[in-house]
DRENTIBA-552164 format. One record per residue (C-alpha): residue in one letter; x negated, y negated, z. Coordinates in steps of 0.02 Angstrom, whole numbers, plus 50000, padded with zeros to 5 digits. Last residue first. Example, Ala and Ser with C-alpha at 12.3 -4.5 7.8 and 13.67 -1.06 7.14 Angstrom:
BEGIN
S493165005350357A493855022550390
END
This chain:
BEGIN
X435494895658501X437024899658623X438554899558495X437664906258358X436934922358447X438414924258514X439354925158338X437744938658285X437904950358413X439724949658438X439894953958241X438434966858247X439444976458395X441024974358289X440554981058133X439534996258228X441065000758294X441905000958132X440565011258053X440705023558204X442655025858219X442385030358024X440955041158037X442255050358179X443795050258048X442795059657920X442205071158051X443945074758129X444515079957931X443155090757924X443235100458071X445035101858034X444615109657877X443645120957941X445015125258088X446165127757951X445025140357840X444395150957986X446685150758039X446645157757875X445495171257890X446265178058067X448035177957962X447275188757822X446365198957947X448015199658066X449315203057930X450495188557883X449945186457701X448765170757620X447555184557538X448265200857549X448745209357701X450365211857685X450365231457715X450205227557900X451775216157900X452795228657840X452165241657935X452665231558112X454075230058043X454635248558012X455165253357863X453635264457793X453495270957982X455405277157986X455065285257800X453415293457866X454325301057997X455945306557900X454765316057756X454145305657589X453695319757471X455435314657405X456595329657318X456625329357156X458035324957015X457225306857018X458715295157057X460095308457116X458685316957226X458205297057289X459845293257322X460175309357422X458605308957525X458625287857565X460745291157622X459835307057750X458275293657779X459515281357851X458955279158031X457515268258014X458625256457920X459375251858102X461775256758095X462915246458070X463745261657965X464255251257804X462385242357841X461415259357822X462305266057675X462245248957588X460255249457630X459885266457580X460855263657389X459785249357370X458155256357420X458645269557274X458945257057142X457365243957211X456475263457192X457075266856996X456575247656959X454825246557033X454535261656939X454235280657031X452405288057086X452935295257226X451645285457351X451375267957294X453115265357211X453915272857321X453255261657457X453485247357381X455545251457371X455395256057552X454325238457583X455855230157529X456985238857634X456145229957803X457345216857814X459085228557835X460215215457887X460855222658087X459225231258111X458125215058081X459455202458184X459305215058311X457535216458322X457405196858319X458595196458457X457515208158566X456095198358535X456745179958583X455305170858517X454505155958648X454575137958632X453345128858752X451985127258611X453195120658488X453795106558596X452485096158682X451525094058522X453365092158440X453755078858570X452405067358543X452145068758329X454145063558333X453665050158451X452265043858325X453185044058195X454715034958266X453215019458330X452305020258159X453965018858075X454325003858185X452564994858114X453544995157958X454564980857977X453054970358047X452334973357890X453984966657808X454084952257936X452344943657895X451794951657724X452294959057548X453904951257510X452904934557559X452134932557386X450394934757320X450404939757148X451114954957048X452604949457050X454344958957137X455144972357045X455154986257211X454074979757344X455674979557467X455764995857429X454215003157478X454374993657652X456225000857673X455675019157618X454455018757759X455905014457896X457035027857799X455705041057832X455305038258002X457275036858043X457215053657973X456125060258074X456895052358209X458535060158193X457775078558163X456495078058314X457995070658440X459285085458382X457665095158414X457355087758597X459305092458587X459125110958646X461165111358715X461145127458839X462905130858868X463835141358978X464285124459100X465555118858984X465995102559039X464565088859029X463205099958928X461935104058998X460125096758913X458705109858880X456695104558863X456105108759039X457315122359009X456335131758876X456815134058698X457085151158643X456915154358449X457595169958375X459435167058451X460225167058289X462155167558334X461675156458479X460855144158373X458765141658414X458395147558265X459575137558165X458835120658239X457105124958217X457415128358043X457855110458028X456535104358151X455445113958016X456345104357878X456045086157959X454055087557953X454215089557780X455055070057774X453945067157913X452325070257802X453285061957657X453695045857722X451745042857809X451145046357646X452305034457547X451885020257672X450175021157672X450205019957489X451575005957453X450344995957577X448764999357505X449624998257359X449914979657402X448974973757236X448994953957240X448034946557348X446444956657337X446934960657171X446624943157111X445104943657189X444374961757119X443114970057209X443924974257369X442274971157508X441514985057591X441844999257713X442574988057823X442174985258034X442434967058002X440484963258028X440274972657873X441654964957787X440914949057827X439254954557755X439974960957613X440774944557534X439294934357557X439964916357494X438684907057377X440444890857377X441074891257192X442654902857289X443374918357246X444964917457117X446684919857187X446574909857361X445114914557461X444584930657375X443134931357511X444054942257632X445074956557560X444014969557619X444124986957574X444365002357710X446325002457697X446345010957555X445335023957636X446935025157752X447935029657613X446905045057566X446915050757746X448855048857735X448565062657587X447465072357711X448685073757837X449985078757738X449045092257670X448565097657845X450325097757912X450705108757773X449395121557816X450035120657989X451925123557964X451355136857851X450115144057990X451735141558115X452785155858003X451245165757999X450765165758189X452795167758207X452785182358110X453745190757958X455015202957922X456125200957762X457635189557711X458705186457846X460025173557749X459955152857748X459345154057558X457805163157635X457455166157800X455965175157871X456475187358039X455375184458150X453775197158238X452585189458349X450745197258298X449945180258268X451015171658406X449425164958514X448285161258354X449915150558289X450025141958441X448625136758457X448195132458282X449895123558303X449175113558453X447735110258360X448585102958222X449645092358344X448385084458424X447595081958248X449315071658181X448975061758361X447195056358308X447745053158113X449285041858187X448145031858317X447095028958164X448505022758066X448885011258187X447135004358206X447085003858010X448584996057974X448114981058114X446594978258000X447484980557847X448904967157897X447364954657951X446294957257787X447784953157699X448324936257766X446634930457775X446444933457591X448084925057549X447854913057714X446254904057611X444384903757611X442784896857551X442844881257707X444154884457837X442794884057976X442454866857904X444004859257931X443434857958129X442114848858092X442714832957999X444384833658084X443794829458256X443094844558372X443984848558500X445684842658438X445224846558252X444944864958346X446444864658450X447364860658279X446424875358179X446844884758312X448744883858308X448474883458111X448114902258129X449104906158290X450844903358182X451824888758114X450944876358198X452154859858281X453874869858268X453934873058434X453594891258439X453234897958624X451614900758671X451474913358824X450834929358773X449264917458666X448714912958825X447494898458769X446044891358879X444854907058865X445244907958683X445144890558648X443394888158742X442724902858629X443404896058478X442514879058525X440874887158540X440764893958402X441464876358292X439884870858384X438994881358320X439274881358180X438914862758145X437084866258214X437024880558123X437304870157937X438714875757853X438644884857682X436764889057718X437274907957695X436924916057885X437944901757962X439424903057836X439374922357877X439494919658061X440924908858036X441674921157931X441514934858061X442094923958201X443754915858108X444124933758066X443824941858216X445274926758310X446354932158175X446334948858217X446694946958386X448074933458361X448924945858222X450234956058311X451144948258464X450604930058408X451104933058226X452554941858256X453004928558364X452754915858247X453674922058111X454994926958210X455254907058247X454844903758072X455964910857987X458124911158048X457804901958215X456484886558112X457474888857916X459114884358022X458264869758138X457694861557958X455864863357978X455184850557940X456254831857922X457474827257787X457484809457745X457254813357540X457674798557456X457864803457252
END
């Protein structure tokens, strides 16, 4: 069969390879451009190619890069992407016999790779140093409002007294979790593809860990085919990111109702307040509207890169690289806003006291501690005081009238309960209902009192410490990679 057809068809060039190539030259020139250094270097060091061949090929990469403008290359159709761009300027240089040997002991499957995990782990770094930004401004925070009173929801109804220090240490403590799992993910990303060439290694006496080394990796992937194959570090990454801004997404939520005119517990400042067009009473907080959409646009972008993994082979295929990593750089870019504008955010938000007194009064939070309170000091079951807290709090709410004033309903129900009248006097009944009691007797471990609170926010910053550490070790292994790589490629190119 007579096949005339010339590469690329002009379809397969606008609809592939065209995006293709300027992913590649927006995203993966840098990386590429390390690569070819640190495996040259390595060839050098091993006897593969002889240093006088080396460096040559050394000093050629440096003339392309100084000669090149990788911003202004436009796809022509001549080299698919910057790789085989400079293997052409090279064979240019060079002639064919030295130029190919740069490519000697390798392949694109484990360039590929190492290039998506090395632009992974830059973002993700940026991510880890904004998600601590953020920690400390909740820490912050949180330390500020420790005494704050709220009303805690539950089921979308006021539920019991609580405080903002409290409310943001959850937020915090979450945040944390999250944090750590992407941590997890980004470990993943500390293994070194390079040296799996193809599928299988290479017959050439290729040192795997010095290039990872000089790569700024922890060390090399062990397994070949898995180098090329297994994207978890992908699926991984991913997955974490998706769930921190899934969880993320339910504190913009309560955010949201808060700040609702009927609510009115959380005030959200001007700076961060839109007008509406026509009705000039309103105050329209949509930096949250903003928080919730993005969120979940963070979400849906991750779930689109999982996804598109779903029943494909475990080998190296194309579902796994060029435009589906560059699909998921765009979550990175959502996240990353959402991380932005709730740093700025929460610490600018204020609570709205006298609404969060009201909203107490008006639905009778506090009753619980009455019922614990009777159980402590007269003596009675959980079930005969919930009874008799009961009875206060319909008696209370039929006359819209503070819990604090319904110790004549609390007297009755608790004679009719108990046949005795309660030691428990009007004072000590408006103190056992107050707020500011019920968040003093809470002082167990993980509860909204200030020693139990003060503890915690020990614990976070701890684990903060940690967590910056970690990611500090990290920063310095990498930089080390690179100082040794420049180090050794110069020393090749001027010996």
């Amino acid at each position: 069969m007579t096949d005339n057809s010339i590469f690329p068809d002009p379809v397969y060039r606008d609809t592939v390879l065209q995006p293709l190539f300027d992913a590649a030259k927006q995203h993966y020139a840098g990386p590429v451009r390390v690569i070819n250094r640190a495996h040259l270097v390595m060839l050098a060091e091993e006897g593969i190619l002889p240093r006088d061949v080396a460096r040559k090929i050394a000093q050629a990469l440096v003339a392309i890069d100084a000669d090149i403008d990788v911003a202004t290359l436009r796809y022509t159709g001549e080299h698919e992407d910057y790789f085989f761009l400079v293997e052409a300027e090279l064979k240019r240089r060079l002639g064919p016999d030295v130029a190919g040997a740069l490519h000697t002991a390798r392949s694109r499957n484990d360039m590929d790779h190492t290039v998506f995990k090395m632009v992974l782990r830059d973002k993700t770094d940026a991510l880890l140093a904004q998600i601590m930004g953020l920690a400390i401004a909740l820490l912050e925070t949180a330390q500020r409002e420790r005494d704050t009173l709220i009303v805690a929801y539950t089921h979308g109804q006021p539920a019991q007294p609580s405080t903002y220090g409290h409310y943001l240490a959850a937020m915090l403590e979450g945040l944390i979790r999250d944090g750590q799992r992407l941590c997890d993910a980004r470990e993943a990303l500390d293994y070194c593809p390079m040296g799996a060439a193809a599928i299988t290694t290479s017959g050439f006496p290729i040192n795997r860990h010095r290039v990872a080394q000089l790569l700024g990796f922890a060390e090399p992937l062990r397994n070949s085919y898995g180098c090329i194959a297994s994207v978890d570090y992908v699926t991984g990454l991913y997955s974490a990111i998706k769930l921190m801004f899934l969880h993320l997404g339910r504190v913009v939520q309560d955010m949201q109702f808060w700040s609702a005119f009927e609510v009115g517990q959380l005030y959200v400042p001007n700076a961060m307040v839109q007008i509406s067009s026509i009705m000039p009473q309103k105050r329209n907080p949509v930096p949250i509207e903003h928080l919730r959409h993005l969120a979940s646009m963070t979400v849906g972008r991750c779930d689109s890169v999982v996804n598109t993994m779903h029943n494909t082979p475990f080998t190296d295929m194309n579902d796994s690289e060029g435009e589906v990593q560059v699909a998921g750089y765009a979550a990175f870019d959502s996240a990353g806003r959402v991380l932005s504008l709730l740093h700025a955010l929460i610490p600018a938000c204020k609570i709205q006291s006298d609404r969060v007194a009201a909203n107490m009064d008006a639905a009778c939070v506090t009753v619980t501690e009455l019922a614990d309170t009777l159980v402590r000091r007269e003596g009675l079951s959980f079930r005969q005081a919930h009874e008799i807290a009961a009875i206060t709090a319909r008696d209370v709410l039929s006359r819209s009238v503070p819990l604090g004033q319904g110790y004549a309903a609390f007297s009755t129900a608790f004679l009719a309960e108990t046949g005795r009248k309660p030691a428990l006097d009007s004072r000590g009944f408006a103190v056992a209902v107050s707020a500011e009691n019920f968040i003093a007797q809470r002082d167990r471990f993980g509860g909204p009192a200030p020693a139990a609170l003060e503890a915690a926010f020990q614990h976070y910053t701890y684990e903060m410490e940690e967590s910056v550490e970690v990611n500090r070790l990290r920063a310095e292994r990498m930089a080390k990679g690179h100082h040794d790589l420049n180090a050794a490629f110069d020393a090749l190119r001027i010996e």
